[in-house]
ZAFIZA-941963 format. One record per atom (N, C-alpha, C, CB): x, y, z; residue in one letter. Coordinates in steps of 0.001 Angstrom, whole numbers, plus 500000, padded with zeros to 6 digits. Glycine has a CB too. Example, Ala and Ser with C-alpha at 12.3 -4.5 7.8 and 13.67 -1.06 7.14 Angstrom:
513190494310507800A;512300495500507800A;513200496700507800A;511308495527509046A;512850497750507080S;513670498940507140S;512900500030507870S;514084499402505725S;
REM end
This chain:
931591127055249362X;930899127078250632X;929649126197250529X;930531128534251035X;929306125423251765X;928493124333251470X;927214125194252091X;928969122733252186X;926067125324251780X;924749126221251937X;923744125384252293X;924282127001250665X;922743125466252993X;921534125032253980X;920663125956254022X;921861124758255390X;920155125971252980X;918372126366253147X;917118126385253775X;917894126049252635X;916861127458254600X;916149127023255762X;914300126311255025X;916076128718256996X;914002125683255822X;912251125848255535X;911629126429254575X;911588126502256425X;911636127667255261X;911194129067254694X;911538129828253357X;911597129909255570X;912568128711253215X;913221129346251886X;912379128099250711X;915447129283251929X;912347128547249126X;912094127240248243X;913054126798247873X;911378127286247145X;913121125293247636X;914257124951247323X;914879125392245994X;914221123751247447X;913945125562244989X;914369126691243631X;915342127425243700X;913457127723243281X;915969128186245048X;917039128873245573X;917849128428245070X;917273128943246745X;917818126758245581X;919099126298245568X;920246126252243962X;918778124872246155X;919433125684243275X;920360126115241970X;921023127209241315X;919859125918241158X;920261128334242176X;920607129273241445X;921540129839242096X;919702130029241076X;922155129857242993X;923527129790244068X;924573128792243185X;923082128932245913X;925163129498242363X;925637128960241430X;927286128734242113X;925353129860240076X;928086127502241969X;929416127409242184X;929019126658244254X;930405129418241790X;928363126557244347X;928490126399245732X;927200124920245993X;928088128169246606X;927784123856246696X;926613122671246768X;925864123408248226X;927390120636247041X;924596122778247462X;923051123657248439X;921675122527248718X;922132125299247121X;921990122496250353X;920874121236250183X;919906122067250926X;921226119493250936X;918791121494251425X;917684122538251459X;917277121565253192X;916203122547249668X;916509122160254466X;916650121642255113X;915595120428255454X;916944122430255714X;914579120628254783X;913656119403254995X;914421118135254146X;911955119754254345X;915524118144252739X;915636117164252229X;916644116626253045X;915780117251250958X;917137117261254376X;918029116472254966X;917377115792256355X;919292117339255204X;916055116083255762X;915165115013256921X;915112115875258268X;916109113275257329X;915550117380258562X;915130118045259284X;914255118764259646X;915526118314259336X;913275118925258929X;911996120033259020X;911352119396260503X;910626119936257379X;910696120735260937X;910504120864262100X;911365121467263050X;910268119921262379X;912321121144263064X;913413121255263959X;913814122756264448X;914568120608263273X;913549123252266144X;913726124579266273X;915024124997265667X;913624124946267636X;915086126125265524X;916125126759265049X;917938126405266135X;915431128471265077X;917993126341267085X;919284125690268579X;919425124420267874X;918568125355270713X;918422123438267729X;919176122190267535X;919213122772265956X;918369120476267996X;919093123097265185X;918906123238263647X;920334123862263640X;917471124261262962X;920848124542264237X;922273125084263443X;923398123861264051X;922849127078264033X;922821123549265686X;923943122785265993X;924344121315264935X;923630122383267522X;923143120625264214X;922629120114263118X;923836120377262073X;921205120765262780X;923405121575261867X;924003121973260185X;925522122268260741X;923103123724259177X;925768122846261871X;927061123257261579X;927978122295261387X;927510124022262462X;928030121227261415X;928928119762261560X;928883119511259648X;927809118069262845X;928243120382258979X;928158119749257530X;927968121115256571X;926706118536257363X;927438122115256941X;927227123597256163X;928579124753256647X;925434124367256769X;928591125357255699X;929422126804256222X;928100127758256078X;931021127444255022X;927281127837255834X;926269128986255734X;924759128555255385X;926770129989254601X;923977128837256967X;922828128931257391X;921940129913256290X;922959129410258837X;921152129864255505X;920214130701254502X;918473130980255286X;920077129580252811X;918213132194255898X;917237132236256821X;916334133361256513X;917784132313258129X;915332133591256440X;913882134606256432X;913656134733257671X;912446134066255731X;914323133830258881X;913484133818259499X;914523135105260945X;912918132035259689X;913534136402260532X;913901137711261154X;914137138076262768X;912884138516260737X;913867136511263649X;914134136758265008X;914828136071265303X;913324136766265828X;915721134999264333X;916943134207264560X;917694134917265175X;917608133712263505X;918216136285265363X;919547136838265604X;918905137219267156X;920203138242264399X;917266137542267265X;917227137581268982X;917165136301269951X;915935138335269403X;916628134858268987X;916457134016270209X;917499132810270008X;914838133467270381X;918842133397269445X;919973132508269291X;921010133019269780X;920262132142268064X;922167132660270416X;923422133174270200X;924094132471269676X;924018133547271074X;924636133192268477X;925201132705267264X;926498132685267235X;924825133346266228X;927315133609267967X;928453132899268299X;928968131842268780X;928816133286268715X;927811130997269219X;928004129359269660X;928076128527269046X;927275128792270269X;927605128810267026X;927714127861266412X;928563128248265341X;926587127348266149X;929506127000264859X;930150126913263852X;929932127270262776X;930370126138263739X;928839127680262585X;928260128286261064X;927819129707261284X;926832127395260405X;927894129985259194X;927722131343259410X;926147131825258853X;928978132109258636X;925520132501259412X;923983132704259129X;923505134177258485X;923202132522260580X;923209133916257524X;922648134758256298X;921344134885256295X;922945134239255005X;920483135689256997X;919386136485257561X;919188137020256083X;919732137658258930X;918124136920255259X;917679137474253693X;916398138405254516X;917003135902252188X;916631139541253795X;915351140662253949X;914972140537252741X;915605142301254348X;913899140210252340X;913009140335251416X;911060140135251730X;913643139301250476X;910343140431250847X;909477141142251148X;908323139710251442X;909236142375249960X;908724138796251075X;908214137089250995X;909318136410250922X;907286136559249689X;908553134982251171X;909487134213250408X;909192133234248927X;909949133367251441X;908630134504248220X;908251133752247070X;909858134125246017X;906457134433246365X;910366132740245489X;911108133006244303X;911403134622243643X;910356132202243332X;910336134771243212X;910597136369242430X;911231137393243264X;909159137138241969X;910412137434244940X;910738138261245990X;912743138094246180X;909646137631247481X;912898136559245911X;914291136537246589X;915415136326245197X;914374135065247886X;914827136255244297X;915807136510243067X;916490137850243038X;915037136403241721X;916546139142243480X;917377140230243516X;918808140148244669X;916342141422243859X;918066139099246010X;919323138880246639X;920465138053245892X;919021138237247859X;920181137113244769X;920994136327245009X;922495136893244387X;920440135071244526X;922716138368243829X;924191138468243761X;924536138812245154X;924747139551242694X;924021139601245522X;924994139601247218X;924890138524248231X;924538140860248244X;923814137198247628X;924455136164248723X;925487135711247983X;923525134886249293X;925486134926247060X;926704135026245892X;928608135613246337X;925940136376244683X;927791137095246361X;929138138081246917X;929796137716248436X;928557139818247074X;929010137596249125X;928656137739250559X;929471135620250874X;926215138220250834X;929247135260250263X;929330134133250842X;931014133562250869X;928291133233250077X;931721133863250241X;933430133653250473X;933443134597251150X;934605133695249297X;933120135468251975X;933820136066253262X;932763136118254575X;934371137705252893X;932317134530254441X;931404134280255266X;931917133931256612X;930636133365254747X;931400134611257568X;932370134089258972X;931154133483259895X;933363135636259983X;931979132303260325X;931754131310261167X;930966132308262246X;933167130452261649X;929910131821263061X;929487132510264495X;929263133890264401X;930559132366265610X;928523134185263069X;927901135765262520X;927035135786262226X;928279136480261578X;926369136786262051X;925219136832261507X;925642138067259794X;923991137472262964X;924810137252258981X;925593138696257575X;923781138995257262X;927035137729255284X;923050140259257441X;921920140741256826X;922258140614255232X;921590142255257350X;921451140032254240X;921302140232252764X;920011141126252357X;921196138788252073X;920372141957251917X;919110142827251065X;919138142929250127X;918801143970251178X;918600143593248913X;918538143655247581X;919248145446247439X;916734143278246992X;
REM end
């Protein structure tokens, strides 16, 4: 599964999402970009949206986009904070569905 790291996330994430290529969204020259054009963006190239950001699921409808969006609860977004999610994004991500939203917690 190809993975997209929002902003909010560090890119440090990305390696450690092991078995799966992970680009991060400013290195694809998107930062800034509201969240509507940002998935319509990724969905043409990601299977799974990586997000902190906790009001995506009210000011989107996500069944409109081709990708699937992985909402992380954790307490920051510092590294240490999001190192306990990464077996259930890990787990979570081969039965990732298109136009969902999947909550990750620790």
């Amino acid at each position: 599964m190809r993975i997209l790291l929002d902003e909010n996330l560090p890119w440090q994430l990305g390696p450690l999402l092991t078995g799966h290529p992970v680009s991060a969204v400013v290195g694809m020259g998107w930062g800034g970009i509201q969240n509507g054009r940002l998935l319509t963006l990724a969905q043409a190239q990601f299977d799974i949206f990586l997000t902190l950001d906790q009001g995506i699921p009210h000011q989107q409808h996500l069944p409109k986009f081709e990708i699937a969006v992985f909402l992380l609860r954790a307490a920051s977004n510092d590294l240490v904070d999001l190192l306990p999610l990464i077996p259930a994004i890990l787990a979570a991500a081969p039965a990732a569905q298109k136009r969902a939203l999947t909550v990750v917690e620790p």
